[in-house]
C-alpha positions as CSV (number, residue, x, y, z in Angstrom):
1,X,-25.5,-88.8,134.8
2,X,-22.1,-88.8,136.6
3,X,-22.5,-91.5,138.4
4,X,-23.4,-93.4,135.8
5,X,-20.3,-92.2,133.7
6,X,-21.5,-90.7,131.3
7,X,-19.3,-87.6,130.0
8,X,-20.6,-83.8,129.7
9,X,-19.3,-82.8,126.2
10,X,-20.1,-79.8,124.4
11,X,-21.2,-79.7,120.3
12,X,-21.0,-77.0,117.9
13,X,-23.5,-74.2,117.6
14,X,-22.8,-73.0,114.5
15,X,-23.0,-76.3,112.0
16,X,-25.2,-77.3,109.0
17,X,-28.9,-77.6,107.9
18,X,-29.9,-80.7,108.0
19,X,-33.9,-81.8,107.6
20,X,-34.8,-82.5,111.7
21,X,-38.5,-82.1,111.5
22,X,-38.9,-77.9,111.3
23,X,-37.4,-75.1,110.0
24,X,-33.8,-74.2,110.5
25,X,-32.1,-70.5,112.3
26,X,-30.0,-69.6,109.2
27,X,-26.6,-67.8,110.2
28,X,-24.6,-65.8,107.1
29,X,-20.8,-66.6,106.8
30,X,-19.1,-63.6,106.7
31,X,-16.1,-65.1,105.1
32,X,-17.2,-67.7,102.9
33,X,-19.9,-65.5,101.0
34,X,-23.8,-66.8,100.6
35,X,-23.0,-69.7,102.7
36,X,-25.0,-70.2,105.7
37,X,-24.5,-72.0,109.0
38,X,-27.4,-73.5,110.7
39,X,-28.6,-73.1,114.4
40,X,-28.7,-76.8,115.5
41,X,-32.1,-78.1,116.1
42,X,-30.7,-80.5,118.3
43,X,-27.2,-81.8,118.8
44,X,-28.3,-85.5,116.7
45,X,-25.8,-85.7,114.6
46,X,-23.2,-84.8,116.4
47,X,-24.1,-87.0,119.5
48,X,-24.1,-90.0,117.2
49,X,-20.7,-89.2,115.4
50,X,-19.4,-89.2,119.0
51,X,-20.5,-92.7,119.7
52,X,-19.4,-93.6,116.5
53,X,-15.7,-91.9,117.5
54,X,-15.5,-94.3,120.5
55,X,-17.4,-92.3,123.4
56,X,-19.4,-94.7,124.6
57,X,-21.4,-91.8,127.1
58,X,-22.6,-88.7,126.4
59,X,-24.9,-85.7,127.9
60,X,-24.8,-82.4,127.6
61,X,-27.4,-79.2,128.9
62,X,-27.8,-77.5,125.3
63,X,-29.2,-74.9,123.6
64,X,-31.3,-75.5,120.4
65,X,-33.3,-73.5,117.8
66,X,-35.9,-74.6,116.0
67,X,-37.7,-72.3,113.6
68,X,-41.7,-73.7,114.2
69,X,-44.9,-72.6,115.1
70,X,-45.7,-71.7,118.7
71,X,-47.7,-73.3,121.5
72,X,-47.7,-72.7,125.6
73,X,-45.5,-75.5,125.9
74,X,-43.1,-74.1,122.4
75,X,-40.1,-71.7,122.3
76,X,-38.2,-70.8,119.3
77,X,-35.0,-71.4,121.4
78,X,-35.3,-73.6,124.2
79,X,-32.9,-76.1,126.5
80,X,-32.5,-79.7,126.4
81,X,-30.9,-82.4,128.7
82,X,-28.9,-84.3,125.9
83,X,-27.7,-88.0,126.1
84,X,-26.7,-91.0,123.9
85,X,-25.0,-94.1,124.5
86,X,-23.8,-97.2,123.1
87,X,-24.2,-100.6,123.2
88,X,-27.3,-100.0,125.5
89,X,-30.6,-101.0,124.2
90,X,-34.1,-99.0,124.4
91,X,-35.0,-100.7,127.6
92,X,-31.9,-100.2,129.2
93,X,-31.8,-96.4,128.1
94,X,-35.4,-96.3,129.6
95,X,-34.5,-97.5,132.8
96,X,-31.4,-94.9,133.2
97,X,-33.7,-91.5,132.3
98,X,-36.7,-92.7,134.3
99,X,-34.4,-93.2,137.3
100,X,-33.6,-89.4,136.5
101,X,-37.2,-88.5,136.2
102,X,-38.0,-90.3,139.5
103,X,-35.1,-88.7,141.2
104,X,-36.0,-85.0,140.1
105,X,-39.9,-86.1,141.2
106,X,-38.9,-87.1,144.6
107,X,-36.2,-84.3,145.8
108,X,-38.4,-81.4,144.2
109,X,-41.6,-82.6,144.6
110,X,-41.8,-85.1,147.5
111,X,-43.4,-87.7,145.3
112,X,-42.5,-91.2,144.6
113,X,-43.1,-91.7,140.9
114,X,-43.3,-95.6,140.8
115,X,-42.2,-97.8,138.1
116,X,-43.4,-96.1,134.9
117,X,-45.8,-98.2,132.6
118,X,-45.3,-98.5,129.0
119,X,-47.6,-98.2,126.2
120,X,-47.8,-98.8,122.4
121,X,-48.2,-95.5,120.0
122,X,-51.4,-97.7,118.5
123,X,-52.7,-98.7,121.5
124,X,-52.4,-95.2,123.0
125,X,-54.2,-94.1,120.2
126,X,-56.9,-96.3,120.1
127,X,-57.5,-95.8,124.0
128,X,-56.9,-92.1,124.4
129,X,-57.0,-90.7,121.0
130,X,-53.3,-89.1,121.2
131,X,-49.5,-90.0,121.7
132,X,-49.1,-88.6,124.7
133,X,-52.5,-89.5,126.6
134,X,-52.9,-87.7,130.3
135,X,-53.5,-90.7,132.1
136,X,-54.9,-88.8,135.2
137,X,-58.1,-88.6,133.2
138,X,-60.2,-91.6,133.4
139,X,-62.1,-91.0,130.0
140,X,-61.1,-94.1,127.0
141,X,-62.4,-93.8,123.6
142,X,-64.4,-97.0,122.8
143,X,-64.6,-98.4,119.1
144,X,-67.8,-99.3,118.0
145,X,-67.0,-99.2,114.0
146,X,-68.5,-103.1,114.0
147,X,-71.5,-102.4,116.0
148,X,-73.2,-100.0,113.5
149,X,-71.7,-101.4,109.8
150,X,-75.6,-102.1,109.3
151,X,-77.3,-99.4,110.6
152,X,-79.7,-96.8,108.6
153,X,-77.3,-94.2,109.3
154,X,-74.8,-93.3,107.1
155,X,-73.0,-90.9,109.4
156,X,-72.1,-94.1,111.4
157,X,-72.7,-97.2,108.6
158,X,-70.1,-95.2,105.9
159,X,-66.8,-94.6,108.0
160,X,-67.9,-98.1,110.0
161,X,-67.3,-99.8,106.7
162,X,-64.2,-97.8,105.4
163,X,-61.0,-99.6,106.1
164,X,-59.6,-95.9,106.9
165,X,-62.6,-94.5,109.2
166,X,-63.6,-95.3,112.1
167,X,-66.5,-94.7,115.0
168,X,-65.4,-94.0,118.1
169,X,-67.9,-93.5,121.4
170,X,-66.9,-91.7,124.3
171,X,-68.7,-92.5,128.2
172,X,-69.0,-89.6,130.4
173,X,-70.3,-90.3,133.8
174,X,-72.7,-88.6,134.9
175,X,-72.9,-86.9,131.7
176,X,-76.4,-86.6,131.6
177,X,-76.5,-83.3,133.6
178,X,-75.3,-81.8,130.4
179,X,-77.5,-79.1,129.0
180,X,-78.0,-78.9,124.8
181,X,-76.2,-75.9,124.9
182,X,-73.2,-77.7,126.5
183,X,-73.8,-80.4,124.1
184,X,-73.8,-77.9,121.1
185,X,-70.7,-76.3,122.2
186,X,-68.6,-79.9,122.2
187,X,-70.2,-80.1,118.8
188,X,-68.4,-77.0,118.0
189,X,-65.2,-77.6,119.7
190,X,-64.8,-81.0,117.9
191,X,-65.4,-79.0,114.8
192,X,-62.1,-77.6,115.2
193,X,-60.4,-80.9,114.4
194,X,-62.4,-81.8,111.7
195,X,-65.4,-83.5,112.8
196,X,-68.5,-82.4,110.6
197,X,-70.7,-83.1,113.9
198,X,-71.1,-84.8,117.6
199,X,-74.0,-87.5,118.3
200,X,-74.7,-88.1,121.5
201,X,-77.0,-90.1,123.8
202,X,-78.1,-90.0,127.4
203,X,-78.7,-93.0,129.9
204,X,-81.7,-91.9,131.7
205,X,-82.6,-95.6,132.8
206,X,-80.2,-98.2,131.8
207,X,-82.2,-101.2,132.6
208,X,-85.1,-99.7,130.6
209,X,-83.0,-100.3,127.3
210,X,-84.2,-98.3,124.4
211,X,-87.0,-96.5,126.3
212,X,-84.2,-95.5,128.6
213,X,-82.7,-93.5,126.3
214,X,-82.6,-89.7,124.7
215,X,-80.8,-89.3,121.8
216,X,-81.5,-87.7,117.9
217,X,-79.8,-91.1,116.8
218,X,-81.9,-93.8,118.6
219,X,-84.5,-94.0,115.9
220,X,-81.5,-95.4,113.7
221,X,-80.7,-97.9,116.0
222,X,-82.2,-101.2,117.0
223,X,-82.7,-102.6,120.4
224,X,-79.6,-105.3,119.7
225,X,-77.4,-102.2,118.3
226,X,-78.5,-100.2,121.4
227,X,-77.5,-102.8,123.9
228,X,-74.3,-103.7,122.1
229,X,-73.6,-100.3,122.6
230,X,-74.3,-99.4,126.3
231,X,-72.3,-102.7,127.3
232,X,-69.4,-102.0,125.5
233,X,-69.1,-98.6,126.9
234,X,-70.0,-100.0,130.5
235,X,-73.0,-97.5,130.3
236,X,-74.9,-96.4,133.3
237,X,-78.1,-94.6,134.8
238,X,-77.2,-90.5,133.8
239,X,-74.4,-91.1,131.9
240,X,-73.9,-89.6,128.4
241,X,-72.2,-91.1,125.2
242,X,-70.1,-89.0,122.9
243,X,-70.2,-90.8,119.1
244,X,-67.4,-89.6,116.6
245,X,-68.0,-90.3,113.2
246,X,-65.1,-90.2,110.2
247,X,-61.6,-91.0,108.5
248,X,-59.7,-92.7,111.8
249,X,-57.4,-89.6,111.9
250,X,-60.2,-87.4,112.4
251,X,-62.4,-88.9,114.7
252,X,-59.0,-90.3,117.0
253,X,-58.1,-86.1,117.3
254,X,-61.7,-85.0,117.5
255,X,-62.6,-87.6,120.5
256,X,-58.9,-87.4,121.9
257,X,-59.4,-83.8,122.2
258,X,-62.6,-84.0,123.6
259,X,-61.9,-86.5,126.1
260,X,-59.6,-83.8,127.8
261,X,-62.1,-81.3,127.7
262,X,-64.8,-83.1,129.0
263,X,-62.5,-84.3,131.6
264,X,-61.3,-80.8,132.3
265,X,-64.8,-79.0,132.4
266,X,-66.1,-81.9,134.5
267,X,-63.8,-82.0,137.0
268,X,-63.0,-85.5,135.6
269,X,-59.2,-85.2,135.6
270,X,-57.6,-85.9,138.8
271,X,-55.0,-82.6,139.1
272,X,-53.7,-84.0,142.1
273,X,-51.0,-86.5,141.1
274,X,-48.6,-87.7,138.6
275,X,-49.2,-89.7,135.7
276,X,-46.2,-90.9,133.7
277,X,-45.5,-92.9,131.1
278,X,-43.6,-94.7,128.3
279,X,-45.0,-94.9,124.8
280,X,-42.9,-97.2,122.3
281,X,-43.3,-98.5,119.2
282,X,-44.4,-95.5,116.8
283,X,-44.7,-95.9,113.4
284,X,-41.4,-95.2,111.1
285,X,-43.2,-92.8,108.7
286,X,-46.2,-90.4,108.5
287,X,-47.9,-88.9,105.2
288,X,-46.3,-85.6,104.6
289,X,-49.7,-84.1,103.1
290,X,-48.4,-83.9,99.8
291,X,-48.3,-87.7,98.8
292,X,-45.0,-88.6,100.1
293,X,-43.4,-89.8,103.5
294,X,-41.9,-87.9,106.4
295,X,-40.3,-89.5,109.2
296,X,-42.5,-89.5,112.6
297,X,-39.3,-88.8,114.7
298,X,-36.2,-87.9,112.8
299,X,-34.6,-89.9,109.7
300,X,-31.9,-90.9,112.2
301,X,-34.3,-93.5,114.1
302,X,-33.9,-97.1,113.5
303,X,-36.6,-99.6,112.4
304,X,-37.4,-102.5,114.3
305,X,-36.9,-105.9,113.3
306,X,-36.2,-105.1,109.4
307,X,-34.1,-105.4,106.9
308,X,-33.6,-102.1,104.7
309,X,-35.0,-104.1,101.6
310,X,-38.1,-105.0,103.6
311,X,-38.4,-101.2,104.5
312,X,-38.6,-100.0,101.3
313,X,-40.9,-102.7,100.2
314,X,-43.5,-101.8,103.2
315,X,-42.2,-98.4,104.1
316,X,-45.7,-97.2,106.0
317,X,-45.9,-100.5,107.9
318,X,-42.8,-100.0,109.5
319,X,-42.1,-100.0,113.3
320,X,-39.6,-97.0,115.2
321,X,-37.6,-98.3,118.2
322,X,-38.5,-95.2,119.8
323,X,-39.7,-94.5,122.6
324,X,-41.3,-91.3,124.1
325,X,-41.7,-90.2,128.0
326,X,-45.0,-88.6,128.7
327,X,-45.9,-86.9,132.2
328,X,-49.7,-85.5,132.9
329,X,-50.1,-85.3,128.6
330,X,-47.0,-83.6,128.1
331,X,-43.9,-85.2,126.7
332,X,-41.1,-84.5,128.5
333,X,-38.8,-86.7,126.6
334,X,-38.1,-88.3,123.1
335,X,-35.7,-90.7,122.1
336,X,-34.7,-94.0,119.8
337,X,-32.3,-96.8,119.1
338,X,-30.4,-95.5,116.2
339,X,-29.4,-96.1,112.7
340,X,-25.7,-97.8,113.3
341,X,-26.1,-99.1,108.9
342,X,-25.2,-97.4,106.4
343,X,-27.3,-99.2,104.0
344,X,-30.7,-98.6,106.3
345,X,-29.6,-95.2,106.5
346,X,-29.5,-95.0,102.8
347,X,-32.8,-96.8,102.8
348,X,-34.4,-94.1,105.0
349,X,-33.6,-91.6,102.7
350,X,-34.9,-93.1,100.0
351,X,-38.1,-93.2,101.2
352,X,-37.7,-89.7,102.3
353,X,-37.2,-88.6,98.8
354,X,-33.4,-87.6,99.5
355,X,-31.9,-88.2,96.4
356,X,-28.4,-89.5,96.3
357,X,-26.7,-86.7,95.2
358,X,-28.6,-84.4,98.5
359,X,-27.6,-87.5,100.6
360,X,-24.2,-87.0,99.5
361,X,-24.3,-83.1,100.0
362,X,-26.4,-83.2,103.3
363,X,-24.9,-86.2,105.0
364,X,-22.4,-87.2,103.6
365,X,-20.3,-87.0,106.6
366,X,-23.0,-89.5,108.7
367,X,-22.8,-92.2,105.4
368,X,-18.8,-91.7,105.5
369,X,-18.6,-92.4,109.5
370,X,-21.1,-95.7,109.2
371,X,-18.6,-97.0,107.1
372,X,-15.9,-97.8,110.0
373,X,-17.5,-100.1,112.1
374,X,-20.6,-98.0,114.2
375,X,-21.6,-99.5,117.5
376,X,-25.6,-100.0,117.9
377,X,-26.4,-96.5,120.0
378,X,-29.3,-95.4,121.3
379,X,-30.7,-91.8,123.4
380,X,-33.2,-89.6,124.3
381,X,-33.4,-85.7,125.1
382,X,-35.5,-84.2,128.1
383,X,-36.7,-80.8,127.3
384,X,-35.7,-78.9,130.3
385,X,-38.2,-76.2,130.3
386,X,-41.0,-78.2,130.0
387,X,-40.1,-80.0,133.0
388,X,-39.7,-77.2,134.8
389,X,-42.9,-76.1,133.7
390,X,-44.6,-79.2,135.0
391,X,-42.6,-79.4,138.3
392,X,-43.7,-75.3,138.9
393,X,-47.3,-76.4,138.0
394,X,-47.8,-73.7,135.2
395,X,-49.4,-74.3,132.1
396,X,-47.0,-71.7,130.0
397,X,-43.2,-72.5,129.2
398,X,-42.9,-69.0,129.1
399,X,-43.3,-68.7,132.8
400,X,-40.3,-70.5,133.4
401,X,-37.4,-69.0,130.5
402,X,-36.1,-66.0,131.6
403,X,-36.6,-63.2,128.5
404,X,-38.7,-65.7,127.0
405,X,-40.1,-64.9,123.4
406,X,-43.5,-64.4,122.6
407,X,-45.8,-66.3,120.1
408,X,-45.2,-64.6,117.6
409,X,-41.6,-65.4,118.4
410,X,-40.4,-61.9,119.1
411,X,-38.7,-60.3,122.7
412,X,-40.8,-57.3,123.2
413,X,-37.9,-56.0,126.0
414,X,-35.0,-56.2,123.4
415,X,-37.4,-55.6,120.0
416,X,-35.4,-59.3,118.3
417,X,-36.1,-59.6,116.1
418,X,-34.8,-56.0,113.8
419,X,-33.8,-54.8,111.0
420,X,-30.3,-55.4,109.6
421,X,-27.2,-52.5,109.4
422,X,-27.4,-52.5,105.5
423,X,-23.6,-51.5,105.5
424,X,-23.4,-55.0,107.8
425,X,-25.6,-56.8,105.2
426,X,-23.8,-55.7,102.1
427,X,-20.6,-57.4,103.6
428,X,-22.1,-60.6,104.2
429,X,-23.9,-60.2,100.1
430,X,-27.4,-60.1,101.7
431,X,-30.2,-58.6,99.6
432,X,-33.1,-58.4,101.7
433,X,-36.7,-58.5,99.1
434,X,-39.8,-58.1,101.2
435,X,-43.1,-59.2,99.5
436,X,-46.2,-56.7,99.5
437,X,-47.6,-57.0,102.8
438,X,-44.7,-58.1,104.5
439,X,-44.0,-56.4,107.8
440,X,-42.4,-52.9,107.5
């Protein structure tokens, strides 16, 4: 980052809650009673107030805290490598952190990364049936939604003519082997995402066509259905075919998820090398699960292409100029082109559901700063632990944090967290009120 002069600059740890995606660390003020400082999430804000302020170059190695339920690859507190810039677009920002990436690949590992291909959120998706698709797994998902509209099978014909479902097969070579009991426990395992079942058909005899099959579907599909099928999966002799069956989010994370186990159990999945890359072009918002919008990234990313009148008009069609970097189906970085309009901004937030008054009292700073003339900015943030998890070849971010916390986000050595001195909680006004049932 040095020689590519950017600065090292240090940001505030103890600053304000702000809506980033998950639940903030609360801090009590001491002096300036039931007021609360935030543990930053990231350092966002404060990265793009300092290209606003004239620094055109910024990274820093930084703590953050995010209050969120844990995975193997989740802490609650965990380190990033920071950076923002301005007057760079995505591509160009792109370029710079996968020449980082490449670097740390080849002076740790030995290995000579390549140029990095870049894919779109909808076509990864579509292909792999997740955002950050593990490329060293040869399995695609394969839509077949307009093969079966007309087929005496509702399980198939009804999401096959919903503009929201979709049917989705899955080739597995050599997939035939399977036994019903591995069959029944996919079934299961997809279960877990949703999926109300998993059909399935071998290839005994591809030339035979319908005779050269064994499925409990055939008998709903016609010889023409059957061959559209086996072609457009590029079906052979003791293969098996994997049929997924519902809304489109469903079936893509059923069939996503099974992809990587099939590909795991079956030794499918080449553990051998290195498969990065970009995916761009995510969408602006996501459905919240209560009836309004969340933003897919942060409320800080920029649209591409669109005026903030067209935005509100067509909120879910939007496009983020974001970008992710994904390595062996993790991602190891995030980042976007940001908001440099204070209009858009507003805009965002409006779709949010940030009223004007909570945009004034969350951010009003941000609004205030986009008034003096912002420079187009862009960044990205590397998590370090989870690349050091991939370049160690564990599976568990924990294996790599020193005193690392547990799932249950708790350190077992030092018993964090505790109970509170009451004398020190009644100087900072703190009632503590436990529900029944709450931990003791």
């Amino acid at each position: 980052m040095d020689n590519h002069g950017f600065l090292d600059i240090e940001t505030p740890m103890l600053t304000k809650a702000t809506p980033e995606g998950a639940r903030d660390y609360l801090v009590p003020s001491r002096v300036h009673k039931g007021k609360f400082y935030a543990l930053p999430q990231s350092p966002q804000l404060f990265k793009q107030l300092l290209m606003m302020s004239g620094f055109d170059r910024y990274y820093q190695i930084v703590k953050c805290f995010r209050d969120e339920d844990l995975r193997a690859d989740r802490q609650p507190e965990f380190t990033q490598i920071d950076v923002e810039t301005s007057f760079m677009s995505a591509e160009q920002v792109r370029e710079i952190m996968e020449e980082l990436a490449r670097a740390l690949w080849l002076e740790i590992k030995g290995v000579d990364l390549g140029d990095f291909p870049v894919m779109t959120f909808a076509e990864a998706m579509r292909r792999f049936g997740s955002d950050k698709p593990d490329l060293r797994n040869p399995l695609e998902l394969v839509d077949v939604a307009d093969l079966v509209k007309n087929v005496d099978f509702k399980v198939f014909s009804g999401p096959a003519n919903d503009a929201k479902g979709r049917v989705i097969a899955l080739r597995v070579p050599g997939g035939a082997s399977l036994t019903r009991k591995n069959i029944d426990e996919y079934g299961q395992f997809v279960g877990i995402y949703g999926a109300k079942g998993l059909a399935w058909m071998k290839v005994n005899d591809r030339a035979a066509g319908m005779d050269g099959v064994q499925s409990p579907i055939a008998k709903f599909l016609n010889a023409e259905v059957l061959e559209g099928i086996l072609a457009r999966c590029a079906a052979e002799s003791g293969d098996i075919i994997f049929f997924g069956a519902d809304s489109a989010k469903v079936a893509t994370d059923a069939m996503g998820a099974l992809r990587l186990k099939v590909g795991r159990d079956l030794k499918l999945t080449d553990e051998t090398r290195w498969a990065p890359l970009w995916v761009i072009d995510f969408p602006m918002f996501e459905e919240d699960g209560e009836g309004g919008l969340a933003a897919m990234h942060h409320p800080f990313t920029s649209p591409r292409d669109i005026s903030p009148e067209a935005l509100k008009a067509n909120p879910v069609g939007a496009i983020a100029n974001a970008y992710d970097m994904v390595m062996n189906g993790y991602e190891v970085g995030g980042g976007s082109v940001r908001i440099h309009n204070g209009a858009m901004q507003s805009a965002v937030f409006d779709i949010l559901g940030i009223n004007e008054q909570e945009q004034r009292e969350k951010f009003g700073f941000l609004l205030d700063a986009l008034k003096y003339g912002t420079p187009p900015h862009a960044g990205l943030a590397f998590g370090l632990d989870r690349l050091v998890m991939l370049l160690t070849g564990t599976e568990n971010i924990r294996d790599v944090i020193a005193f690392p916390k547990t799932t249950a986000a708790a350190c077992p050595l030092t018993d964090a967290p505790s109970r509170a001195n009451p004398a020190a909680l009644q100087e900072l006004s703190i009632a503590v009120s436990l529900k029944q049932g709450d931990d003791e």
